[in-house]
Z-matrix of the N, CA and C atoms (Angstrom, degrees):
N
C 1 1.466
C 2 1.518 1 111.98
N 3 1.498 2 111.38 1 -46.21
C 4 1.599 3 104.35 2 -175.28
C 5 1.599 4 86.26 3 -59.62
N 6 1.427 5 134.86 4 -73.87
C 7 1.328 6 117.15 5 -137.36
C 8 1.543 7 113.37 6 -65.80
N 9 1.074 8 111.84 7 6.55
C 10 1.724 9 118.81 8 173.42
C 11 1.623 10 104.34 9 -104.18
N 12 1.089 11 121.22 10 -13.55
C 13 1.381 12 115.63 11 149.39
C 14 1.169 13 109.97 12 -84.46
N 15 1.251 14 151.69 13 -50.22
C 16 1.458 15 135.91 14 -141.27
C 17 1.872 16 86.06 15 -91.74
N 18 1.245 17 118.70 16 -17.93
C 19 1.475 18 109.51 17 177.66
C 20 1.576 19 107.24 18 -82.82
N 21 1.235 20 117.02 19 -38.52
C 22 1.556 21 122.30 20 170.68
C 23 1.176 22 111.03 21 -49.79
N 24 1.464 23 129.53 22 -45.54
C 25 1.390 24 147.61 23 173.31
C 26 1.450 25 108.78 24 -48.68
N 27 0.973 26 118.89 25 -69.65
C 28 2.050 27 134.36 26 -178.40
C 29 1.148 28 93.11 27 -63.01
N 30 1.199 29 134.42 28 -51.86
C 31 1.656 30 115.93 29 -177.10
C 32 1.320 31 122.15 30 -70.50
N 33 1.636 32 127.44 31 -18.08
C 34 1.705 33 141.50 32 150.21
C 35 1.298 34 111.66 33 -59.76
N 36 1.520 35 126.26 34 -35.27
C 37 1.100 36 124.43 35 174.34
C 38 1.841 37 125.45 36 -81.52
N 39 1.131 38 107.86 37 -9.16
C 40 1.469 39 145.23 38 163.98
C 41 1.199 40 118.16 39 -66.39
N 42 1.270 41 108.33 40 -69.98
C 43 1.213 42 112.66 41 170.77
C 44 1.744 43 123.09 42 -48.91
N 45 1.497 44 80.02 43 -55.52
C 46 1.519 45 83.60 44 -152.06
C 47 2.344 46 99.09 45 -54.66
N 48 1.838 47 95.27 46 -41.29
C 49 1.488 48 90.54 47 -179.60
C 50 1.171 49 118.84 48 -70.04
N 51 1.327 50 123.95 49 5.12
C 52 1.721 51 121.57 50 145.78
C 53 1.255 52 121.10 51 -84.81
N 54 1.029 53 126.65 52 -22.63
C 55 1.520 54 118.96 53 168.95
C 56 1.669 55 107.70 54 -82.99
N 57 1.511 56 114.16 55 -36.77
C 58 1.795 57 92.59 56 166.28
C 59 1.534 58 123.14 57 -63.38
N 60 1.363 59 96.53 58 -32.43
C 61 2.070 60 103.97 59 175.13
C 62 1.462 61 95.60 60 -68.07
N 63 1.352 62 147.66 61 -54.67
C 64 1.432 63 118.82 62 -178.30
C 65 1.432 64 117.32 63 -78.01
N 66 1.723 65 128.25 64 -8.57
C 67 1.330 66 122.62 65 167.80
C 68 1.854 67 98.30 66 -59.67
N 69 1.336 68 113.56 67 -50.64
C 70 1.480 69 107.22 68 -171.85
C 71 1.038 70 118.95 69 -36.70
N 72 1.697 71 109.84 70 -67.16
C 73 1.237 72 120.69 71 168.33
C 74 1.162 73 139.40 72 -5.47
N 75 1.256 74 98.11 73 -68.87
C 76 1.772 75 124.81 74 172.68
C 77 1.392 76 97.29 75 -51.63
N 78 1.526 77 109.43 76 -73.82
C 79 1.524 78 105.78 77 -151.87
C 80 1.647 79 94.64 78 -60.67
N 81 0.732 80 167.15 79 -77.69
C 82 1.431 81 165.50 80 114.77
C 83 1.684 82 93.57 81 63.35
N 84 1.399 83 109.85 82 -67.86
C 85 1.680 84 108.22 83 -171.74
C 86 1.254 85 105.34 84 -66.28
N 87 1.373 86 123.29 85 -41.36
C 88 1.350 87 118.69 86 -178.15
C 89 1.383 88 118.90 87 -72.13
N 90 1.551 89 127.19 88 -31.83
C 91 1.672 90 110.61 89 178.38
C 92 1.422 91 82.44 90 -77.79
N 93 1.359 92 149.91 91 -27.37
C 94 1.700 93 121.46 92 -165.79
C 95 1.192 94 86.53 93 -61.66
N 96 1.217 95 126.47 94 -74.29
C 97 1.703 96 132.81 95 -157.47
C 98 1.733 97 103.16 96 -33.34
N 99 1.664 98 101.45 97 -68.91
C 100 1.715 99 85.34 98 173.19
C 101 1.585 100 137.34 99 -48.58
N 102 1.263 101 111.73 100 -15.76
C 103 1.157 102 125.76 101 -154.64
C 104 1.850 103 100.18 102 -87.11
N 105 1.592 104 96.94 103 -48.06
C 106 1.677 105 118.99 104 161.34
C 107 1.549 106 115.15 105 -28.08
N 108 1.706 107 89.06 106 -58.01
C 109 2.049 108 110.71 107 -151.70
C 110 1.728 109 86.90 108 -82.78
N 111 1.458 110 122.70 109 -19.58
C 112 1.552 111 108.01 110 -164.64
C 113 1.987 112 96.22 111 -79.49
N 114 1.424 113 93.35 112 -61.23
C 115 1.684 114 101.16 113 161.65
C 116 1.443 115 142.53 114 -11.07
N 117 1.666 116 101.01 115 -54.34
C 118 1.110 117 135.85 116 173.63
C 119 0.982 118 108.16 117 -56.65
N 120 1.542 119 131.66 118 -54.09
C 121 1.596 120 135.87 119 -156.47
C 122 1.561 121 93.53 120 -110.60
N 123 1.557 122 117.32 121 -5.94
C 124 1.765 123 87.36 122 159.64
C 125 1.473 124 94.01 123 -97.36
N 126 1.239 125 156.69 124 9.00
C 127 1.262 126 143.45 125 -167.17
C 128 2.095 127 93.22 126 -96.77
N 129 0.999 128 86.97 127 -39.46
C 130 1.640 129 99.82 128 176.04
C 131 1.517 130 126.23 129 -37.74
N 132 1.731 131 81.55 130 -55.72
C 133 1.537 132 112.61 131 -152.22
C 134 1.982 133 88.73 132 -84.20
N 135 0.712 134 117.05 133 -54.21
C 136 1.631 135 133.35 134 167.75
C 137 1.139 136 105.62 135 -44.21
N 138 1.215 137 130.70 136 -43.79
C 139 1.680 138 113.54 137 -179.79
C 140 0.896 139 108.63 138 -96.62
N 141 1.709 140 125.48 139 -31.87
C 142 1.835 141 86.17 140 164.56
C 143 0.834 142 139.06 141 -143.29
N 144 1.926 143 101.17 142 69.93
C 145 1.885 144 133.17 143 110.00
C 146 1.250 145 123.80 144 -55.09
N 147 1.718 146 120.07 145 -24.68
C 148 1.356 147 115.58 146 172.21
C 149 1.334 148 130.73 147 -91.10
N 150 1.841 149 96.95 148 2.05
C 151 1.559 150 93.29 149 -169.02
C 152 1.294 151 95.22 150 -95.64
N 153 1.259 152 108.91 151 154.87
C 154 1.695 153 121.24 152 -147.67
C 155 1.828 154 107.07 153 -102.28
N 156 1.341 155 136.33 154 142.79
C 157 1.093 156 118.34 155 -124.74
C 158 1.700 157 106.76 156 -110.15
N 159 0.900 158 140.67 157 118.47
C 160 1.512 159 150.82 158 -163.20
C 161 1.866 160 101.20 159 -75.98
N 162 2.059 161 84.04 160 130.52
C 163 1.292 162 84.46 161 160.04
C 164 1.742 163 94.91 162 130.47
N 165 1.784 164 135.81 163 -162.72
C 166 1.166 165 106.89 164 156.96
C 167 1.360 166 95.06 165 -101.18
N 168 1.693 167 116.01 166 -169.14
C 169 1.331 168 117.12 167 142.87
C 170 1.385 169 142.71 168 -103.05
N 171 1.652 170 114.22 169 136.62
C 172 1.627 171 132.96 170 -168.13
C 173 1.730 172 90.65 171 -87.55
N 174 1.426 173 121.69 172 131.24
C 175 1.329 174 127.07 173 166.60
C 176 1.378 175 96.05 174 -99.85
N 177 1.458 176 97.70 175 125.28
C 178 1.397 177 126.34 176 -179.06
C 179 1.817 178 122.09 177 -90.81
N 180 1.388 179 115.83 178 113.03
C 181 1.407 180 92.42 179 170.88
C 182 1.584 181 144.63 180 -30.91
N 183 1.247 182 122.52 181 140.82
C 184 1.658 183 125.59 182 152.32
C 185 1.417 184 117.95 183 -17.83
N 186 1.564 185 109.59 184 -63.30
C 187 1.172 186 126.96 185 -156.02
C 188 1.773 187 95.97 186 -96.17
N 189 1.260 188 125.11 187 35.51
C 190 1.755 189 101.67 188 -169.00
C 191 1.486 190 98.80 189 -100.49
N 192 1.374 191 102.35 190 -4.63
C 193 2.307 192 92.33 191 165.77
C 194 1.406 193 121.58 192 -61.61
N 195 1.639 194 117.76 193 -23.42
C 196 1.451 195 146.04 194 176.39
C 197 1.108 196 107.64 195 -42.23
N 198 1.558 197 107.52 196 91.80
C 199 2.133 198 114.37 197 151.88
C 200 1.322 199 115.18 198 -30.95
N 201 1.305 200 118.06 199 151.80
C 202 1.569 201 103.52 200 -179.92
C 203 1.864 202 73.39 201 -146.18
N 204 1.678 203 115.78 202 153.99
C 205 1.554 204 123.43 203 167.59
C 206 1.631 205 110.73 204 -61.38
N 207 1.643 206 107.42 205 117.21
C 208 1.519 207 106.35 206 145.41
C 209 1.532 208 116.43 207 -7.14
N 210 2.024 209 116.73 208 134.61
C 211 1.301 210 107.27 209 154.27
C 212 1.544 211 100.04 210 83.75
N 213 1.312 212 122.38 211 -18.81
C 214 1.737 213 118.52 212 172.21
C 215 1.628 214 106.08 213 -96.18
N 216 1.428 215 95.53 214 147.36
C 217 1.333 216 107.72 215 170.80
C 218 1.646 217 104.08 216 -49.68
N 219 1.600 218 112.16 217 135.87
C 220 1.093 219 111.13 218 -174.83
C 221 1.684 220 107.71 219 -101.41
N 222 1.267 221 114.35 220 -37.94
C 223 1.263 222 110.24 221 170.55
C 224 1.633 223 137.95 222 -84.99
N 225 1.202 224 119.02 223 -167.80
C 226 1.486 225 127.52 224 39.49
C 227 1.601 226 94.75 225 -115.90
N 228 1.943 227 95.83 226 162.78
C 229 1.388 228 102.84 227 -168.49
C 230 1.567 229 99.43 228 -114.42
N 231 1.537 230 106.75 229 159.85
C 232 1.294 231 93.48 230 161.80
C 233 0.999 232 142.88 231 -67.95
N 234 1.232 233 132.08 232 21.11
C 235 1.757 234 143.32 233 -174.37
C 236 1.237 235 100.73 234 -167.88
N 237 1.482 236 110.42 235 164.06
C 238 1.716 237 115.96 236 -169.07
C 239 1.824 238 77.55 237 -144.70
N 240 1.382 239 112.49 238 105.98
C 241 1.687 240 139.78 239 0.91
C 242 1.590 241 108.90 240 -76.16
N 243 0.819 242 120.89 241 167.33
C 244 1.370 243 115.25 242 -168.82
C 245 1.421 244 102.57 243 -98.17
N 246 1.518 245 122.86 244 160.67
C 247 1.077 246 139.63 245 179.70
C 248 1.716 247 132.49 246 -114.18
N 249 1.137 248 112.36 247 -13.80
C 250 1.367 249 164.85 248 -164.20
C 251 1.164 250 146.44 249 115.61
N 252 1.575 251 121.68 250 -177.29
C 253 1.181 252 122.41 251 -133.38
C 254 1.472 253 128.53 252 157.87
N 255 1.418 254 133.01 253 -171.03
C 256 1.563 255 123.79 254 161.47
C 257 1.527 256 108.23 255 -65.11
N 258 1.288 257 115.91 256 155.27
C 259 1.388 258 122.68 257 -179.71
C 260 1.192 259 103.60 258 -172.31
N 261 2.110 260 101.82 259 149.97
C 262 1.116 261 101.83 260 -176.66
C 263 1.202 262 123.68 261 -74.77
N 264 1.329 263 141.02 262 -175.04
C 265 1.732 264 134.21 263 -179.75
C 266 1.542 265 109.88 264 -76.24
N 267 1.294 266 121.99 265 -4.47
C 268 1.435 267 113.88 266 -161.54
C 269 1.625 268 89.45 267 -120.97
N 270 1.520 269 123.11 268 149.04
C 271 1.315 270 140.89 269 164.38
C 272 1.584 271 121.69 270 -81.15
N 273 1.085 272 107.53 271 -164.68
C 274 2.148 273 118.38 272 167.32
C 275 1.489 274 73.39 273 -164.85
N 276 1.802 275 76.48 274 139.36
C 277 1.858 276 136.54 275 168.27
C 278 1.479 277 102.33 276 -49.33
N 279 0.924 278 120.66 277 124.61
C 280 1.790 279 135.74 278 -170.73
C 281 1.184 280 99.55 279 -74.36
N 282 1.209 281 136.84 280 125.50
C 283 1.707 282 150.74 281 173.79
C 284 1.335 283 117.15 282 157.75
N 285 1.434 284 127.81 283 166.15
C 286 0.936 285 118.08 284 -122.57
C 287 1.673 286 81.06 285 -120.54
N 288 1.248 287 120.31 286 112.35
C 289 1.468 288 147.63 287 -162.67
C 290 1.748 289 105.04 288 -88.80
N 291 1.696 290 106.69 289 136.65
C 292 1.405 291 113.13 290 179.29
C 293 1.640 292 98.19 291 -129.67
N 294 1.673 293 97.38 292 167.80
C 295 1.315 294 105.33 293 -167.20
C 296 1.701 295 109.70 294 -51.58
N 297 1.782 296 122.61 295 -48.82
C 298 0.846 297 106.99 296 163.58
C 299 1.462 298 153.97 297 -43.54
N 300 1.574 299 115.70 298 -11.49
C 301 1.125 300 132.38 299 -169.57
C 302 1.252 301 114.29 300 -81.30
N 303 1.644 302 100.88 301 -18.27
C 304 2.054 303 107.19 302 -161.78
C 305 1.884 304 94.73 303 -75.93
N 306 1.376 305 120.56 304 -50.39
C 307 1.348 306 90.76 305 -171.94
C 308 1.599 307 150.83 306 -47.52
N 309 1.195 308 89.39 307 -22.17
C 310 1.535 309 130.14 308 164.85
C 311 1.404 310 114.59 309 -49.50
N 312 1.429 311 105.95 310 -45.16
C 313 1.530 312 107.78 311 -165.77
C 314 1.685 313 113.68 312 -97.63
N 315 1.110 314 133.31 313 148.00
C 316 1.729 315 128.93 314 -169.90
C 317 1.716 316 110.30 315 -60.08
N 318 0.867 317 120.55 316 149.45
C 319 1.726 318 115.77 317 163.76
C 320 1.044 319 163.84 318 -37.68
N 321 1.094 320 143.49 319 91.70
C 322 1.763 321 134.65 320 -132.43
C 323 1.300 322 111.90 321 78.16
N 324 1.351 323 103.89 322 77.94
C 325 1.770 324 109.07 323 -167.82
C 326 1.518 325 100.31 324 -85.21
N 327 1.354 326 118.67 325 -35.31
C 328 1.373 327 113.92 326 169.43
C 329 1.691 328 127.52 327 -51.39
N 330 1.363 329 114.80 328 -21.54
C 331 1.575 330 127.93 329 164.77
C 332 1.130 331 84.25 330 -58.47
N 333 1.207 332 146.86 331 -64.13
C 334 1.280 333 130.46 332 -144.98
C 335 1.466 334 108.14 333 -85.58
N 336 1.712 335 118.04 334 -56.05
C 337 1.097 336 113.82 335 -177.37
C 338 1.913 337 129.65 336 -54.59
N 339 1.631 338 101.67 337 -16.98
C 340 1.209 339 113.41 338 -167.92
C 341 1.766 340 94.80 339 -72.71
N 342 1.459 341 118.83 340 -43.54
C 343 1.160 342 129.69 341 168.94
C 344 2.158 343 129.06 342 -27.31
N 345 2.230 344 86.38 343 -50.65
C 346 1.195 345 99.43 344 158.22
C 347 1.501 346 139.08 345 -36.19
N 348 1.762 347 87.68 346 -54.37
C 349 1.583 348 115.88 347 -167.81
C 350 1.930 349 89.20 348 -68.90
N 351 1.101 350 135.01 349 -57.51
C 352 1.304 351 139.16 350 173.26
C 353 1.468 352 105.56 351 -19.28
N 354 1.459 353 115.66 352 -70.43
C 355 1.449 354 118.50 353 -173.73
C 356 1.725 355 135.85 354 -86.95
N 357 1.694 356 92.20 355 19.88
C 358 1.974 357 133.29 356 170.85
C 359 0.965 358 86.95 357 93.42
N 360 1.423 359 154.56 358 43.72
C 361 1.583 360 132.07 359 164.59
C 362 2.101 361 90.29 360 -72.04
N 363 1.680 362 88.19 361 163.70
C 364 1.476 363 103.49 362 176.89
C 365 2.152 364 91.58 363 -129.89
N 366 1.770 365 85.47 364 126.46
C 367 1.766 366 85.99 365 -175.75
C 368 1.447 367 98.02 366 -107.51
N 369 1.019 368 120.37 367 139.92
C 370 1.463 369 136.29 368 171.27
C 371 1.460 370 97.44 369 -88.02
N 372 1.532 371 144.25 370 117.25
C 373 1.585 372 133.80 371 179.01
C 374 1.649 373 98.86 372 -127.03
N 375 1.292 374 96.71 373 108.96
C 376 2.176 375 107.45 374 -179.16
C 377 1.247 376 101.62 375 -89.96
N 378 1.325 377 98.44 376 170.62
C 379 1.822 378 122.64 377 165.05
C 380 1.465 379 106.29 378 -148.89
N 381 1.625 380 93.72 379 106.62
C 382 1.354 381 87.24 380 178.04
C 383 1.591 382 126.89 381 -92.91
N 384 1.344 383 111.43 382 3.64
C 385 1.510 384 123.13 383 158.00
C 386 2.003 385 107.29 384 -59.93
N 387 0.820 386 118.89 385 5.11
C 388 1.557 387 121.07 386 -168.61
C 389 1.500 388 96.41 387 -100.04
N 390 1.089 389 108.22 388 -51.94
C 391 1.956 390 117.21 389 -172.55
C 392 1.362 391 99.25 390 -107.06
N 393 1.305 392 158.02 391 -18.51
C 394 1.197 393 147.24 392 150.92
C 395 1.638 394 92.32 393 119.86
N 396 1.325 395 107.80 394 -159.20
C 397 1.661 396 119.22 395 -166.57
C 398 1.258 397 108.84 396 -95.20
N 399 1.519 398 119.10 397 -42.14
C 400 1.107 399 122.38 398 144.35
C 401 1.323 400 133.72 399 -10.53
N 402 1.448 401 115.64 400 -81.72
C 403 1.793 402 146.78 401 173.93
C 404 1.219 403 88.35 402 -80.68
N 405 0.824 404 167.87 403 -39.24
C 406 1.305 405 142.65 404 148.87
C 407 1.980 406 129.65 405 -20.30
N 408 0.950 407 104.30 406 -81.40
C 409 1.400 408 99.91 407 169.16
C 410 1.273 409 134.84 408 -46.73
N 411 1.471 410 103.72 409 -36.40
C 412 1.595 411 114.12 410 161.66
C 413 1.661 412 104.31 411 -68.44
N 414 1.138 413 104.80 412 -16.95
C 415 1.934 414 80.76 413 -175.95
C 416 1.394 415 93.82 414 -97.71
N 417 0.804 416 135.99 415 -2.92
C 418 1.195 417 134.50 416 176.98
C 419 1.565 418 133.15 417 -79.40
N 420 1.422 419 87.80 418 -41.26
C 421 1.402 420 120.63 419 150.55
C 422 1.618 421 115.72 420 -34.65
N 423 1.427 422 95.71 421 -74.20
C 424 1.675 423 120.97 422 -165.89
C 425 1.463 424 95.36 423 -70.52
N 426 1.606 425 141.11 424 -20.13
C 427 1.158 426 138.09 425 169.92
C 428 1.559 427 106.62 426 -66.78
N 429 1.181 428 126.01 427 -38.59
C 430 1.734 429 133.01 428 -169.45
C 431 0.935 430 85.36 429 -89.61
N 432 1.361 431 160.86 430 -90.60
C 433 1.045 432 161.33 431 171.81
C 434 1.623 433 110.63 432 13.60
N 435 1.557 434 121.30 433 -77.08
C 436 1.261 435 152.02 434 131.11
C 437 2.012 436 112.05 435 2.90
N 438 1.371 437 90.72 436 -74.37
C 439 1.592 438 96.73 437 -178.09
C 440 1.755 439 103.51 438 -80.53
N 441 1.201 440 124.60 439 -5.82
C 442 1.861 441 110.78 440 -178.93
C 443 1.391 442 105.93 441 -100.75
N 444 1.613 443 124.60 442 -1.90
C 445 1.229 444 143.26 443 -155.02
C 446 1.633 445 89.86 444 -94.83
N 447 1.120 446 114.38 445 -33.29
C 448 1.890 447 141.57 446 165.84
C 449 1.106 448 114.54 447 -75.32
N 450 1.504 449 138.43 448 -20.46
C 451 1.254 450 103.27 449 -127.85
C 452 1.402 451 155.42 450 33.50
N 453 0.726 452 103.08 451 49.58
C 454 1.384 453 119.58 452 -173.74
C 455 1.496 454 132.86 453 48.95
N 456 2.036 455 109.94 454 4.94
C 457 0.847 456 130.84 455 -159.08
C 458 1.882 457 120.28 456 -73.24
N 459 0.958 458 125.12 457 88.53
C 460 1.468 459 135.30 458 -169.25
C 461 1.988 460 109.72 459 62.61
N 462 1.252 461 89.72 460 28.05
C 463 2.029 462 93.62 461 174.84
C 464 1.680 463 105.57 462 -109.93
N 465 1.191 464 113.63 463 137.90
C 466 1.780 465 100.76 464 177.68
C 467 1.322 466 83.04 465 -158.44
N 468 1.558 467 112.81 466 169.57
C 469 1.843 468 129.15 467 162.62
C 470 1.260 469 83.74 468 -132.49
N 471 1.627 470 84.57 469 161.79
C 472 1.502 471 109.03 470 176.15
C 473 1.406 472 100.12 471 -151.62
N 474 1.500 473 119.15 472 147.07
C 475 1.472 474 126.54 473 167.76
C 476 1.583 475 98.05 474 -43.48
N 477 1.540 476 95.66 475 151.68
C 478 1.607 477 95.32 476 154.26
C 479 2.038 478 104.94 477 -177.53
N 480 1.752 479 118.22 478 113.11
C 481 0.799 480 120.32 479 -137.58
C 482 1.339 481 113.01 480 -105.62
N 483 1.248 482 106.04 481 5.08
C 484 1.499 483 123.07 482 158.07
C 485 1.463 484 129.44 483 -73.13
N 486 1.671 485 113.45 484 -7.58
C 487 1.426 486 108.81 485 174.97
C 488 1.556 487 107.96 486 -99.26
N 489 1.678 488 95.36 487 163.99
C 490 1.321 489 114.66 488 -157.09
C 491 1.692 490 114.12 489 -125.61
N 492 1.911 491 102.77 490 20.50
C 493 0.928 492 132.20 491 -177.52
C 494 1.598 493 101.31 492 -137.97
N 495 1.595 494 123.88 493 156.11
C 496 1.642 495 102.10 494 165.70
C 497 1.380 496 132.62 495 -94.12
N 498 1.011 497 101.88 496 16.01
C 499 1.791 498 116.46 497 172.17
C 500 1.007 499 129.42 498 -159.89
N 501 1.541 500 138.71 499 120.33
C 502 1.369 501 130.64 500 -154.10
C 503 1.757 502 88.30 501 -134.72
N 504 1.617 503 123.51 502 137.26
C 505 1.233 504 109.68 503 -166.56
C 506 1.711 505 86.77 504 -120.20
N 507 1.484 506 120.37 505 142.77
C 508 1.646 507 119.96 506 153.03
C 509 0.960 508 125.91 507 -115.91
N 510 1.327 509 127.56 508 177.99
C 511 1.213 510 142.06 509 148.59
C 512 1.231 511 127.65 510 -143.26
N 513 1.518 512 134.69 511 179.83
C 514 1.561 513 105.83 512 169.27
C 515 1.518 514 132.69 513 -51.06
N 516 1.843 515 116.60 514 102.85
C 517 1.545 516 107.95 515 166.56
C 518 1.932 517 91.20 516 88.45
N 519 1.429 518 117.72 517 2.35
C 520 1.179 519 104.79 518 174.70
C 521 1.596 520 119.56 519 -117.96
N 522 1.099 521 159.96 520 146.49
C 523 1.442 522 165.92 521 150.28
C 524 1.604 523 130.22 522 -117.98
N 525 1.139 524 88.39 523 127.98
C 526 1.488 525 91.06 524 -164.32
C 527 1.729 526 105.18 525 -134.72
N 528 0.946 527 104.50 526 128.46
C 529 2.228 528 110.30 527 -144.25
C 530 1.806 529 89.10 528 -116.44
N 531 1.736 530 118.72 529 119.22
C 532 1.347 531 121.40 530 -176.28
C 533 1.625 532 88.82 531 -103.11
N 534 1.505 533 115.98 532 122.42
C 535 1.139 534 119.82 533 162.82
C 536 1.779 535 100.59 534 -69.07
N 537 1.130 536 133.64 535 -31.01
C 538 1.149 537 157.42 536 -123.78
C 539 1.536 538 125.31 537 162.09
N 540 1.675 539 106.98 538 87.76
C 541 0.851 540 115.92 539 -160.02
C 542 1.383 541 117.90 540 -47.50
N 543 1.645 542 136.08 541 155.55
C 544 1.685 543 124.26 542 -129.09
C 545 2.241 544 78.14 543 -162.49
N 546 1.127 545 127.13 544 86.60
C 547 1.220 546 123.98 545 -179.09
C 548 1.819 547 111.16 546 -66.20
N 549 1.387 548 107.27 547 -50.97
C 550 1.539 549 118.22 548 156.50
C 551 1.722 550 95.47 549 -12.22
N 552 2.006 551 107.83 550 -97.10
C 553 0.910 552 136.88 551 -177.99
C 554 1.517 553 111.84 552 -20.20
N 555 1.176 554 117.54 553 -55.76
C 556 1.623 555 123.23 554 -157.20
C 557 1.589 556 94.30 555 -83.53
N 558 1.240 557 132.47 556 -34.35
C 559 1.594 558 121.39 557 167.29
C 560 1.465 559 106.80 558 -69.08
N 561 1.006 560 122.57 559 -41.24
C 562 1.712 561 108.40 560 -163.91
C 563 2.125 562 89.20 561 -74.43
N 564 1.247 563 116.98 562 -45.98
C 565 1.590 564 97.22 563 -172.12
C 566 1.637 565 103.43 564 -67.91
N 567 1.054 566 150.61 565 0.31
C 568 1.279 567 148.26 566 154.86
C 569 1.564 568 114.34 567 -63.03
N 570 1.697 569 97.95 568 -61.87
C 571 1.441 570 100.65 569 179.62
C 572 1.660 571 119.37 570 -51.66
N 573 1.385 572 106.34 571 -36.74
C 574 1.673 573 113.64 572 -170.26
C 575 1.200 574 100.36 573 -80.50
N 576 1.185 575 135.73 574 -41.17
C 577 1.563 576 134.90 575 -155.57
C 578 1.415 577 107.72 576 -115.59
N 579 0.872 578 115.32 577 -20.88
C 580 2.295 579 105.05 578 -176.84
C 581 1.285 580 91.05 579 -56.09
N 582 1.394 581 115.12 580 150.95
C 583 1.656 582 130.45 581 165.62
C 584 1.337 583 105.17 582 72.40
N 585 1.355 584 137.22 583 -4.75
C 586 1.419 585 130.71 584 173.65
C 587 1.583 586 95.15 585 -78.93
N 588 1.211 587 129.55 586 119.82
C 589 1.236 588 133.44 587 -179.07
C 590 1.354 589 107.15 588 161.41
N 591 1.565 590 114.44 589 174.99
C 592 1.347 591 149.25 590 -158.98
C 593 2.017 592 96.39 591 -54.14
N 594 1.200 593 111.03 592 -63.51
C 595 1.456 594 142.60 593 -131.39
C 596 1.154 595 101.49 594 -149.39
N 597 1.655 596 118.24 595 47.25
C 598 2.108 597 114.55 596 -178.15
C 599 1.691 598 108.37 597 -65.60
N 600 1.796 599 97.25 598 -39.59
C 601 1.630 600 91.64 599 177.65
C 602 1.361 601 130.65 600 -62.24
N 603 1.396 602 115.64 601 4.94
C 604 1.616 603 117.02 602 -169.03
C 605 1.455 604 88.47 603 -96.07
N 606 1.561 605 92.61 604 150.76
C 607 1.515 606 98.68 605 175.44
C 608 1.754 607 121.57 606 -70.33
């Protein structure tokens, strides 16, 4: 009887140090695995901060973190569309905006939108008097197109009737001028430039 216990015994003790040698195991695969997935997303996050930023560059004031009151002239900016600058404290909802939409919205939409550019939004700003009604819808098209390619994530257009091209794309301190709108083009200056800005963590 003892030796059928003391063998019952060694084989509990068997067991059990095979089940801690395959608990190791595991945990072993699993911090590698985390260790992989943590890697991964700084290798991510690192390249693209390193990818270098499309478009020319707009030199931005000292002072362009500066609230300015609702309802005041917000400019003038250094670039027409602007890139940043003074802006009011409040933003507009990312999507892809038509002429009808502006009455709707309060005055000096660029106070607001410049605000966007503050927190890395990238604005797509058209004229569709440039390509007619026609080219119009197709660019319009190729603008949604553009922002769902994102999700919709800090990318928007907006009319804007001062250009003399039909699409002018920003970001903070960036411009990027479509003689002919360039869809290629308008993803890679999104990809390089969204979140390069003042305030990337703000929504």
């Amino acid at each position: 009887m003892n030796k059928d216990k003391a063998k019952s015994k060694a084989s509990k003790r068997q067991l059990i140090r095979e089940r801690q040698r395959k608990q190791k195991v595991i945990s072993r695969y699993i911090w590698a695995g985390v260790g992989i997935a943590v890697l991964g997303i700084i290798g991510v996050l690192i390249w693209q901060t390193a990818r270098p930023a499309v478009g020319e560059e707009v030199p931005i004031p000292i002072s362009s973190s500066d609230h300015i009151p609702e309802n005041t002239q917000p400019g003038p900016y250094p670039s027409d569309p602007p890139a940043g600058g003074v802006h009011f404290a409040g933003t507009l909802p990312a999507k892809l905006y038509i002429e009808e939409d502006l009455a709707a919205l309060p005055q000096y939409q660029e106070g607001y939108l410049v605000h966007n550019l503050e927190h890395g939004y990238v604005i797509f700003w058209y004229n569709c008097d440039v390509v007619g009604e026609a080219g119009c819808e197709q660019l319009k098209d190729q603008l949604q197109d553009v922002i769902d390619a994102f999700n919709g994530f800090k990318v928007m257009a907006f009319p804007w009737k001062s250009l003399d091209v039909p699409v002018a794309a920003t970001s903070w301190g960036r411009l990027q001028r479509f003689e002919s709108f360039d869809p290629d083009l308008a993803r890679r200056f999104v990809r390089n430039n969204r979140n390069k800005a003042p305030e990337p963590n703000a929504p």
